[in-house]
C-alpha positions, 0 to 999 in steps of 0.5 A: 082409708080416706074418702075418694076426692073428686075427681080433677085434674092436677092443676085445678087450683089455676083453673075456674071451671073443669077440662073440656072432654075434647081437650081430655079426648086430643091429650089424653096418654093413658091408652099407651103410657100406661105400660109404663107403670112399672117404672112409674112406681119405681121412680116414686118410690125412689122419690118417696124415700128421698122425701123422707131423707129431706125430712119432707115425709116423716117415717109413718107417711113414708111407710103408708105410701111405700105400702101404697105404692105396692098395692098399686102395683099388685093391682095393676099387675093382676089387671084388677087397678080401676082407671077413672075418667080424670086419668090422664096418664098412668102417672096421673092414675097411680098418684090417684090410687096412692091417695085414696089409699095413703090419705093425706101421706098420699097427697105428698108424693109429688112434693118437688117433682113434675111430670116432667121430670117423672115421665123422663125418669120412667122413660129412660127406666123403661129403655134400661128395661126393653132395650137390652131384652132387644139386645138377646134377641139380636144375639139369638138371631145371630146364634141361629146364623152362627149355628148354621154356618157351622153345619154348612160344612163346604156348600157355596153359593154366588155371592151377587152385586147388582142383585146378578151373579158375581163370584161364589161364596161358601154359604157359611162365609155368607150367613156371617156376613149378616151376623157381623152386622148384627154386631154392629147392631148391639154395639149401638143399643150398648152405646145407647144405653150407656149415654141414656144412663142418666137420671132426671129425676129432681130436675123438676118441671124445668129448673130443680127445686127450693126443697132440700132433694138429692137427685144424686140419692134418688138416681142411686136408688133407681140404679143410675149411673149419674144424675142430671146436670143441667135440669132444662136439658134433663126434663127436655132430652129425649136425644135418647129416644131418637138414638134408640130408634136409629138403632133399632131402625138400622136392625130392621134395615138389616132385618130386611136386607135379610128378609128379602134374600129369603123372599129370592132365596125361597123362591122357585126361579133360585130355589137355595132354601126351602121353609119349615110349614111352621114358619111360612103360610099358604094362599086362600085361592092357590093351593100349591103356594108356600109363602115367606111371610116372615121375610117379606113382613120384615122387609114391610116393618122396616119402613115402619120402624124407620117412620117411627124414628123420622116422626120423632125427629120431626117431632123433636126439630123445633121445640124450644127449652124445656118441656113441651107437650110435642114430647107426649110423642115419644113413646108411642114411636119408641114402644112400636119399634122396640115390639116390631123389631123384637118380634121380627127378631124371634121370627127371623131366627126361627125361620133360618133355624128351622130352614132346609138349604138346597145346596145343590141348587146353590151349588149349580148356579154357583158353578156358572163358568162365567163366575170363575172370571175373576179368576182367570183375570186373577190367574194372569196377573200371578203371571206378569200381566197387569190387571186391566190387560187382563181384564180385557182378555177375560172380558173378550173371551166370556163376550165369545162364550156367550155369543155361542162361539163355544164353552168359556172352558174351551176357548180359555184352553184355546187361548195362547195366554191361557191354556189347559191349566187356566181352563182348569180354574173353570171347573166347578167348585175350584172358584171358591176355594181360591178366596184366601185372603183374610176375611175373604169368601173361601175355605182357608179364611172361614175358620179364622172367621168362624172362631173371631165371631165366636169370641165376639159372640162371647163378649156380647153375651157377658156384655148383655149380661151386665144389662140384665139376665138372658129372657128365658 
C-alpha cells in the first residue's frame, strides 16, 4: 500500500498556496452528495474498465483499483470509510481512498474524466435508482384507494364543488377519482425516466477528450440506454432534475388535495371517517383531541416540494454552457423531494388503509333533498323541457324550500310540472343511482371502472417492474 499523499485539493497544480477554509466551508458538498456513493463507484467502475479497453490501464492496475473501488465500497457501506478534511465531495473522498489503496493504479482513475461529467453520471444513476422506488409507493397507495373502493360495496356520499355540497357519489366512484390521478402521476416519473436515460459519461469537463474512450462502451456498462450526443449539453443538462421534481411536486399536489379531505373528512362538523390510533396523534393540553397529522403534513410538505422544484428552476434560468458551480444545487432540492414525497406516500397509504368509514354519516348528508336537484332538472328534460327552463323550475322551488314554505318533496309533488313521480326522485339513496353515464358517480358505471382501473394497475406494475423489483 502506498503512502497516504498530503492532503489537497484536485487542482493544486494551477494554485500556489492551499484553499481558504471560508471557501471549503461555502462550497464544500460532501454533508449531502455523499449519498451518492453507490453510484459514484458504479460509474468509476465503468470508467475504470473503459480505460483498460483504450489501453489507458494495463490489466494489473485495472485489477488494483476494480479491487480498490470494492473495499471502498465495503467501507462505506459498514460506515467504517474515514472522510478527511480536504474531501470536498463523495467524488473527491473515493478518488482519495482508491489511491491510498491502489497506489499509482489509483492516481489513474480520473484519466479523461471530469466532475463534471461524473457528477452528472452518477446523478441520473441515482434518479434510475430512487425514482422507480417512488413509483411502487405510488402503486401501493393506489392499491390502498382500489382495496377500499372494492369493499365499499353501495355507500355514497356528496360529491362537493366550491367545497358546498353538489350531488351524491358512491364513496367507491370517489376513491378512484384520486387513484386515476395517480396514474398520471406514474405515467410522468416513466416518461421521466426514459428521457433521463442518457449517459454523460466520457463527455469530459465540457468538450469530450483526445484519449481514445468509448462513451458509448461505458454507458453499455452502467445499464444506459444511449450515450450523450452533444458533451456541452451532456455535462450542462439537468432538464432531468427539473422533470423529476415537476413530477414529484404535482404527486405531493395530489398527495395534498388528499390530505386536506381527510383533514374535513375526519373532522366532527362531517364526520365521514374515523382514524386507526396508530396513524393519527393526540394534543399535549387537550385530552379528548384526535389529530390527522399525516393529512395536514401532507398538504404542508407540498409547498415544500414545490419549493424544491421552483429553486431548481431558479437556479437553472441563467446559466450559461456548460458546467457551473450553481449546478452544486441540484441535488439538494432533488433528494428532499424524492424522501418527502415517498414518506407521504407510505403514510397516506397506511392511514386510508387502516381508516374506519362513517357511512351513515356520509350517507345522511348525501340524503340532502337539495342534492336531488339535478335530478329533477334532469327528470324534466326526458320530458320535453329545455334545460335552462328547467333549471328555473327547480331552482324556484329549492329557493321555496328553503324559505320554509315547506319540504322540496312536497312542493315537487305539488308542482303541476312535476308531481309524485318526480317527488319520488328525492328520496334517499335514489340520487345516486341515476348517474349512469360512463365514467360517471353511480352503480351502473362503477363496475366498468373498477375493472379498466385494475388493468391500469396491471400494466403499471409490469411497467415499474421493468425499472426495478418491487421494495419489499
Amino acid at each position: 500500500m502506498s503512502t497516504t499523499p498530503p492532503a489537497r485539493p484536485l487542482w493544486h497544480g494551477r494554485f500556489e498556496g492551499g484553499p481558504a477554509a471560508d471557501l471549503l466551508a461555502f462550497t464544500v458538498s460532501l454533508p449531502f452528495d455523499s449519498r451518492l456513493w453507490p453510484q459514484d463507484l458504479r460509474g468509476s467502475r465503468a470508467h475504470v474498465r473503459g480505460l483498460e479497453r483504450a489501453g489507458l490501464l494495463d490489466a494489473e492496475g485495472t485489477a488494483a483499483v476494480l479491487a480498490a473501488l470494492d473495499e471502498v465500497a465495503e467501507e462505506l457501506g459498514a460506515g467504517s470509510f474515514r472522510f478527511e478534511p480536504s474531501d470536498e465531495d463523495i467524488h473527491t473522498a473515493v478518488e482519495r481512498r482508491v489511491t491510498e489503496l491502489a497506489g499509482p493504479a489509483g492516481a489513474r482513475l480520473h484519466t479523461g474524466r471530469s466532475r463534471n461529467d461524473q457528477v452528472a453520471t452518477d446523478l441520473r444513476l441515482w434518479c434510475k435508482d430512487e425514482l422507480p422506488a417512488v413509483g411502487w409507493a405510488v402503486v401501493a397507495l393506489q392499491e390502498a384507494l382500489l382495496d377500499r373502493a372494492g369493499g365499499a360495496a353501495d355507500a355514497y356520499l356528496p360529491g362537493f364543488t366550491h367545497l358546498q355540497r353538489a350531488q351524491p357519489v358512491l364513496l367507491a366512484h370517489h376513491l378512484l377519482a384520486h387513484a386515476w390521478s395517480l396514474a398520471r402521476d406514474l405515467d410522468r416519473l416513466a416518461d421521466t425516466l426514459q428521457r433521463l436515460d442518457v449517459s454523460p459519461l466520457g463527455a469530459g469537463a465540457l468538450a469530450g477528450s483526445s484519449l481514445p474512450l468509448d462513451p458509448s462502451f461505458t454507458a453499455a456498462e452502467l445499464g444506459f440506454a444511449a450515450a450523450f450526443d452533444n458533451s456541452l449539453d451532456a455535462v450542462s443538462d439537468r432538464d432531468f432534475v427539473a422533470e423529476a421534481l415537476f413530477d414529484l411536486a404535482l404527486v405531493a399536489v395530489h398527495l395534498s388535495r388528499i390530505g386536506e379531505e381527510w383533514v374535513l373528512w375526519t373532522s366532527e362538523e362531517l364526520g365521514f371517517a374515523r382514524l386507526d390510533d396508530a396513524y393519527a396523534t393526540g394534543s399535549s393540553m387537550l385530552p379528548q383531541k384526535k389529530n390527522p397529522d399525516i393529512a395536514e403534513l401532507a398538504r404542508g410538505k407540498a409547498g415544500r416540494v414545490i419549493g424544491d422544484l421552483t429553486g431548481l428552476l431558479v437556479t437553472l434560468k441563467g446559466l450559461p454552457l456548460a458546467y457551473n458551480r450553481d449546478l452544486q444545487e441540484d441535488k439538494e432540492p432533488l433528494f428532499d423531494g424524492v424522501d418527502q414525497v415517498r414518506l407521504a406516500l407510505v403514510a397516506l397509504t397506511g392511514m386510508i388503509a387502516s381508516a374506519t368509514f362513517r357511512t351513515d354519516r356520509m350517507q345522511a348528508a348525501a340524503d340532502e333533498p337539495v342534492l336531488a336537484a339535478t335530478d329533477l332538472a334532469e327528470w324534466l328534460v326526458g320530458r320535453g323541457t329545455p334545460f335552462r327552463d328547467a333549471h328555473a323550475i327547480v331552482g324556484a322551488l329549492v329557493r321555496r324550500a328553503l324559505e320554509g314554505e315547506g319540504s322540496l318533496a312536497a312542493l315537487v309533488e305539488a308542482d303541476p310540472a312535476l308531481g309524485p313521480e318526480a317527488a319520488a326522485l328525492v328520496a334517499p339513496g335514489m340520487a345516486v343511482g341515476r348517474r349512469t353515464t360512463p365514467g360517471g358517480a353511480g352503480p351502473v358505471p362503477l363496475g366498468p371502472q373498477l375493472e379498466r382501473f385494475r388493468h391500469v394497475l396491471a400494466s403499471e406494475r409490469e411497467r415499474l417492474l421493468e425499472l426495478a423489483p418491487r421494495p419489499a
